[in-house]
Backbone as CSV, one residue per row, in Angstrom:
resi,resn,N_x,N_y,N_z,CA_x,CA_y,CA_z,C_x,C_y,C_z
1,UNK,-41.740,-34.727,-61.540,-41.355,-33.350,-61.348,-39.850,-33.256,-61.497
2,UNK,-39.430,-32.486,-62.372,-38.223,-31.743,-62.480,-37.581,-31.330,-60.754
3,UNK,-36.158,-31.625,-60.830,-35.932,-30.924,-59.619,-35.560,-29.789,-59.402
4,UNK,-35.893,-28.798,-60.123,-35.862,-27.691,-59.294,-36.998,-27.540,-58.839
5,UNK,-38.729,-27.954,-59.261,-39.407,-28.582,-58.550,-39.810,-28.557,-57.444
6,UNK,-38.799,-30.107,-57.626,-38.760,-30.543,-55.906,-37.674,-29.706,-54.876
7,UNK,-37.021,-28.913,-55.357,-35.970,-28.087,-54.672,-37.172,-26.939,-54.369
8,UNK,-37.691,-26.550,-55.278,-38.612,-25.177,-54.715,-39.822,-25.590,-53.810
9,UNK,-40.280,-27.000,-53.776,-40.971,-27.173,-52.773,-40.921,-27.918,-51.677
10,UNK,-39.217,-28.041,-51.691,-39.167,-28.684,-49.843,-38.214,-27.367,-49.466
11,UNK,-37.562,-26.886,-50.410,-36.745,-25.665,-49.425,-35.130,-26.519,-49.943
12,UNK,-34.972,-27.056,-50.519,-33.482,-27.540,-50.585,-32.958,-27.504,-51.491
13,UNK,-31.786,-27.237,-51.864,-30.599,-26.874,-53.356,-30.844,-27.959,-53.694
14,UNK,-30.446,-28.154,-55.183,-30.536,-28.810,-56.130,-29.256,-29.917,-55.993
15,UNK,-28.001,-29.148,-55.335,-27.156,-29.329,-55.635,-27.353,-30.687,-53.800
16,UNK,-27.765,-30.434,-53.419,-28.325,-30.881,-51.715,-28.896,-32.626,-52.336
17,UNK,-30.165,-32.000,-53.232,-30.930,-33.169,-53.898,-30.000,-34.310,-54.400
18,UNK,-29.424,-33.747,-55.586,-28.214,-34.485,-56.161,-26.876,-35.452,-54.841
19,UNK,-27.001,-34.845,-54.321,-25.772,-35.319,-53.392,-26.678,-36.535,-52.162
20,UNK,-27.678,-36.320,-51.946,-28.921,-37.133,-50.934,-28.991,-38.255,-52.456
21,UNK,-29.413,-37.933,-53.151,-29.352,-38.949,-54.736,-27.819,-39.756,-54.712
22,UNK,-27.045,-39.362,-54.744,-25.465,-40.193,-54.513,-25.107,-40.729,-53.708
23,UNK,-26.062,-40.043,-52.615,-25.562,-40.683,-51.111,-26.526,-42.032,-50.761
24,UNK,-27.303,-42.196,-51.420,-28.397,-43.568,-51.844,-29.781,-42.628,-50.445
25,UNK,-29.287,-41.591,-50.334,-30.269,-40.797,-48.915,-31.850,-41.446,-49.967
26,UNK,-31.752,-40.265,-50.644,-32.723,-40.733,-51.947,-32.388,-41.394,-53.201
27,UNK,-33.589,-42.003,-53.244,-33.802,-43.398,-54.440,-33.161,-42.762,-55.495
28,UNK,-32.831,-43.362,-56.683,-32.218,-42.670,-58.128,-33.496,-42.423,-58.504
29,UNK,-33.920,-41.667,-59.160,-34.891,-41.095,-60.025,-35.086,-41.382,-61.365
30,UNK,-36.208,-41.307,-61.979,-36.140,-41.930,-63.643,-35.482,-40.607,-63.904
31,UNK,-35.549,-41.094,-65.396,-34.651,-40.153,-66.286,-35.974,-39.736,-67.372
32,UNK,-35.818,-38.752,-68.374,-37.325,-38.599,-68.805,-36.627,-38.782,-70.608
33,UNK,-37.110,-39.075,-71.299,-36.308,-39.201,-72.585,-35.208,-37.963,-72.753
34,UNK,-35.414,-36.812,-72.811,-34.164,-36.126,-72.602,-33.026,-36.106,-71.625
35,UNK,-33.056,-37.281,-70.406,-32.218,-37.411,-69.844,-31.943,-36.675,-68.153
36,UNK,-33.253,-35.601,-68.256,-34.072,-34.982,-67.339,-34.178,-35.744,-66.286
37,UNK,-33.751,-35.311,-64.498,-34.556,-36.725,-63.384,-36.109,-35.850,-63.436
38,UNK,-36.811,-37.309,-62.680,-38.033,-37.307,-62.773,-38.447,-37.760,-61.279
39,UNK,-38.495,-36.856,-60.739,-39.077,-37.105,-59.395,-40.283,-37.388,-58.966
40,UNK,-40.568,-38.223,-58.287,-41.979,-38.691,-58.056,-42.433,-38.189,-56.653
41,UNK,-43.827,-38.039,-56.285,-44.398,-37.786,-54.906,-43.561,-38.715,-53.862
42,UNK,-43.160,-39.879,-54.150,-42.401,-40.673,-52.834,-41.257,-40.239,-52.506
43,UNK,-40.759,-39.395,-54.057,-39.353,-38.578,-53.750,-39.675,-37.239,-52.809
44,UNK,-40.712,-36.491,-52.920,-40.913,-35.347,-52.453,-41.353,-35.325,-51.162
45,UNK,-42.041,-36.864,-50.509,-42.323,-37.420,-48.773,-40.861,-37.375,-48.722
46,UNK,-40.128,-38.489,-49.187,-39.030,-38.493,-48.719,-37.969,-37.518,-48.014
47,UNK,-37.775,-36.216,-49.173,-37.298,-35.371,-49.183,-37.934,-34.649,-48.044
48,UNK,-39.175,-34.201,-48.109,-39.429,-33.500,-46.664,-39.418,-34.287,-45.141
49,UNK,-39.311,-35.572,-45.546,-38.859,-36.410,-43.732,-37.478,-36.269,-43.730
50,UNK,-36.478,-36.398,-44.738,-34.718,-35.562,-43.987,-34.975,-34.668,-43.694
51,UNK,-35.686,-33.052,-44.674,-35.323,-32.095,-44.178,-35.655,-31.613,-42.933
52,UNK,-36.965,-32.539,-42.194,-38.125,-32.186,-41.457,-36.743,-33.133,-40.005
53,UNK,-36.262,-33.890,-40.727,-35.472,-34.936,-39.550,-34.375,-33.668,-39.202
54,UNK,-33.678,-33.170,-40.126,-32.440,-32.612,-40.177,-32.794,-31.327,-38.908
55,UNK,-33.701,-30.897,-39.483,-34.205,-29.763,-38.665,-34.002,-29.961,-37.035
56,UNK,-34.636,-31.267,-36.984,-35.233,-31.602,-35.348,-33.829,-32.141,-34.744
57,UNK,-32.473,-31.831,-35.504,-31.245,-31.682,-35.146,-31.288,-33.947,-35.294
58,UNK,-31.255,-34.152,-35.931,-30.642,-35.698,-35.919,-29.513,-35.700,-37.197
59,UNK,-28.639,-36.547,-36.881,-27.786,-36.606,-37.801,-28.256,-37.410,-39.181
60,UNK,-26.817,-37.303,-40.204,-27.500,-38.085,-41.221,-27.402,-39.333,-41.169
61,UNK,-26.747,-39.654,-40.079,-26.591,-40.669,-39.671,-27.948,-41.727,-39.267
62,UNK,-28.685,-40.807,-38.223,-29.803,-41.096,-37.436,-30.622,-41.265,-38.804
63,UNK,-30.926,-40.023,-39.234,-32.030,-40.097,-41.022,-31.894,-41.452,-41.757
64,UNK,-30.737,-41.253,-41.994,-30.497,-42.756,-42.779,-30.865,-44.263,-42.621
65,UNK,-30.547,-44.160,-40.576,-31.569,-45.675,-40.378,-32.873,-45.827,-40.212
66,UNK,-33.214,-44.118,-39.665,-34.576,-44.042,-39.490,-35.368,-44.285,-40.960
67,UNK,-34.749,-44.065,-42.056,-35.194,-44.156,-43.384,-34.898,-45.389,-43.617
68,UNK,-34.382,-46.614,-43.394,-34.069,-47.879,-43.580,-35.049,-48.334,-42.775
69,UNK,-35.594,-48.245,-41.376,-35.972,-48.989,-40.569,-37.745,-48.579,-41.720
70,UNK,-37.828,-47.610,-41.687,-39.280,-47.206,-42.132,-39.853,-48.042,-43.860
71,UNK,-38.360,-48.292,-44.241,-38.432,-49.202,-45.531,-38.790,-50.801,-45.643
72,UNK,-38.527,-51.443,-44.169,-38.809,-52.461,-43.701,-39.902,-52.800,-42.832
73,UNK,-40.811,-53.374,-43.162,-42.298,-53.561,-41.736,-41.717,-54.441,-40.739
74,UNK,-41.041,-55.425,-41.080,-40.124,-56.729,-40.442,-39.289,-55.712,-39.258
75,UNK,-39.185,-54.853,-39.546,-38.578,-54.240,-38.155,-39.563,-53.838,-37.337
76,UNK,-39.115,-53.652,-35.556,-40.057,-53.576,-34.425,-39.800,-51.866,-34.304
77,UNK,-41.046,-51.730,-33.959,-41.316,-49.774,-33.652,-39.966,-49.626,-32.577
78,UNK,-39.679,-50.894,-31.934,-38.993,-50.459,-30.651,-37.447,-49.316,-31.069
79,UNK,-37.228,-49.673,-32.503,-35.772,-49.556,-32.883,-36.066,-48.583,-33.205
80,UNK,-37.166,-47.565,-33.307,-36.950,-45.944,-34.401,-37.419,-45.443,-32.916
81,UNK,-38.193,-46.137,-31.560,-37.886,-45.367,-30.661,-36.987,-45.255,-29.759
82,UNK,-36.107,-45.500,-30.016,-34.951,-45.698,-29.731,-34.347,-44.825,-29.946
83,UNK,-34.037,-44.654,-31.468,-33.282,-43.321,-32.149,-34.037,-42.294,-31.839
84,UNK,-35.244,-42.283,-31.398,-35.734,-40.877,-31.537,-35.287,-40.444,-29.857
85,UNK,-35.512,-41.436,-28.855,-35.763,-41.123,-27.565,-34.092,-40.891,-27.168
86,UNK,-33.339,-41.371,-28.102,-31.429,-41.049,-27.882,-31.426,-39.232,-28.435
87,UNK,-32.565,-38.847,-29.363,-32.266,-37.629,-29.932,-33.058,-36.744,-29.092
88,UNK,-34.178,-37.503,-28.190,-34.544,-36.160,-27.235,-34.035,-36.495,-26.160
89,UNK,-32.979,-37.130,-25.913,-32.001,-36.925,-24.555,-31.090,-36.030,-24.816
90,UNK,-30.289,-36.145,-26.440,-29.736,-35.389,-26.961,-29.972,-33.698,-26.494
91,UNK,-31.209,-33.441,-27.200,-31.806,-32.245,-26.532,-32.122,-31.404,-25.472
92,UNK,-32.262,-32.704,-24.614,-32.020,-32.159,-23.260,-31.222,-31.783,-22.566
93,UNK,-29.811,-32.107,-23.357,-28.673,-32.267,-22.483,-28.383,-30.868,-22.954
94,UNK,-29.153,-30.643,-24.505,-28.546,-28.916,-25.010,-29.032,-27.964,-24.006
95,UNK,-30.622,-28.332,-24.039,-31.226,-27.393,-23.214,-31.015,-27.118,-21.632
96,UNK,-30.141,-28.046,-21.479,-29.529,-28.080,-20.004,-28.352,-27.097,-20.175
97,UNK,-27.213,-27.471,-21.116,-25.787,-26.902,-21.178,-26.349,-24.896,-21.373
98,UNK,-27.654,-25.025,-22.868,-27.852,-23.689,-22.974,-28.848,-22.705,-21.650
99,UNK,-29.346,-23.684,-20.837,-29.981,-22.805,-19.536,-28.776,-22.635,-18.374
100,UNK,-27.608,-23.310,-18.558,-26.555,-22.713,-17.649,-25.928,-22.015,-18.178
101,UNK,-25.611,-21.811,-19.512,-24.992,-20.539,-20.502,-25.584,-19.247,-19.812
102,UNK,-27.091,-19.213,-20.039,-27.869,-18.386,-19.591,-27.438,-17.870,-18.312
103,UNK,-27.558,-18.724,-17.030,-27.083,-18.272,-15.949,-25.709,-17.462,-15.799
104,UNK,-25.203,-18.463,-16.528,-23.376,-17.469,-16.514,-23.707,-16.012,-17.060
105,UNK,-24.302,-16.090,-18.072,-24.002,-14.685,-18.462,-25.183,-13.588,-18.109
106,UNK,-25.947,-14.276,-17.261,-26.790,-13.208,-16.673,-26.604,-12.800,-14.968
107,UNK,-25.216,-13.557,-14.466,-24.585,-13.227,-13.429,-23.051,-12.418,-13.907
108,UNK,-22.433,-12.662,-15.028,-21.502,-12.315,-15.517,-21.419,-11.131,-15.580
109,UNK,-20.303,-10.705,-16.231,-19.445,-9.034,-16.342,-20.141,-8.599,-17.663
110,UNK,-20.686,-9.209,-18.584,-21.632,-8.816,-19.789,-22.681,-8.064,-18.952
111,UNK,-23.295,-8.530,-18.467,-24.558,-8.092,-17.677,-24.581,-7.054,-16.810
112,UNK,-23.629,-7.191,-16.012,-23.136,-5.947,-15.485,-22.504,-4.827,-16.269
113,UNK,-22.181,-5.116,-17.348,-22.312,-3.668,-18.181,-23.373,-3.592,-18.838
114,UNK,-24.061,-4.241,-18.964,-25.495,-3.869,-19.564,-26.310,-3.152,-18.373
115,UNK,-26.133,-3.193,-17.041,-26.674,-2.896,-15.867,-26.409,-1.429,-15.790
116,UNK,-25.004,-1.413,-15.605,-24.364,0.530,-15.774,-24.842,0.670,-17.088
117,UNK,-24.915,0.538,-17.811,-25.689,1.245,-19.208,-26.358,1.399,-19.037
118,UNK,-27.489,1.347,-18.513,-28.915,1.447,-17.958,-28.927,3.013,-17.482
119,UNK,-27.908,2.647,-16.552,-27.996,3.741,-15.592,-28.097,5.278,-15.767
C-alpha cells in the first residue's frame, strides 16, 4: 500500500509516516519500480500500536522500547510491564493534579461568578 494509504487508514500525515520511517520508529519500506514506498500489513500493525501508544499518552520514548522489547521474544514480559505500570502511575498522578484543579476552581472566584450569574 501506497502511503497515503496507510496515512488514510491509521489517521496520520504522511509527512508523520515519513519522519517515524527516519526515525527507524518504522521499518524502511520497499520501494515499487517507480520508486513509490510500499507498505506492508506489518507496517500498518505497526503504525496503529504508536498511534494507539501515543494516544494512551506514552512518550516516543516509551513506544520505541516498547517496540524493541516486542521485536525480541528473549526479553521477559516483566520489562514492557514495567513501562506500562510507570505510564499508569503517570496517569494517576494527572488524574490526581486534574481532580484538585477541579476543587480549586469549584471553590474559587470563577465559580462564584458563575453563582451570581445564576442569580
Amino acid at each position: 500500500m501506497r502511503i497515503g494509504e496507510l496515512a488514510r487508514a491509521t489517521g496520520t500525515k504522511a509527512e508523520t509516516i515519513r519522519y517515524y520511517e527516519r526515525e527507524g520508529i518504522l521499518p524502511a519500506a520497499d520501494r515499487t519500480d517507480s520508486n513509490y514506498r510500499d507498505y506492508s500489513d506489518a507496517h500498518l500493525a505497526a503504525l496503529t500500536f504508536v498511534r494507539r501508544a501515543r494516544k494512551l499518552g506514552f512518550s516516543m520514548s516509551q513506544v520505541r522500547e516498547l517496540l524493541a522489547l516486542s521485536d525480541h521474544d528473549e526479553k521477559p514480559c516483566e520489562d514492557v510491564d514495567e513501562l506500562v505500570h510507570q505510564q499508569l502511575r503517570e496517569v494517576e498522578r494527572k488524574i490526581a493534579d486534574l481532580n484538585l484543579l477541579r476543587t480549586e476552581l469549584g471553590s474559587g472566584p470563577i465559580n462564584r461568578i458563575h453563582s451570581a450569574m445564576r442569580m
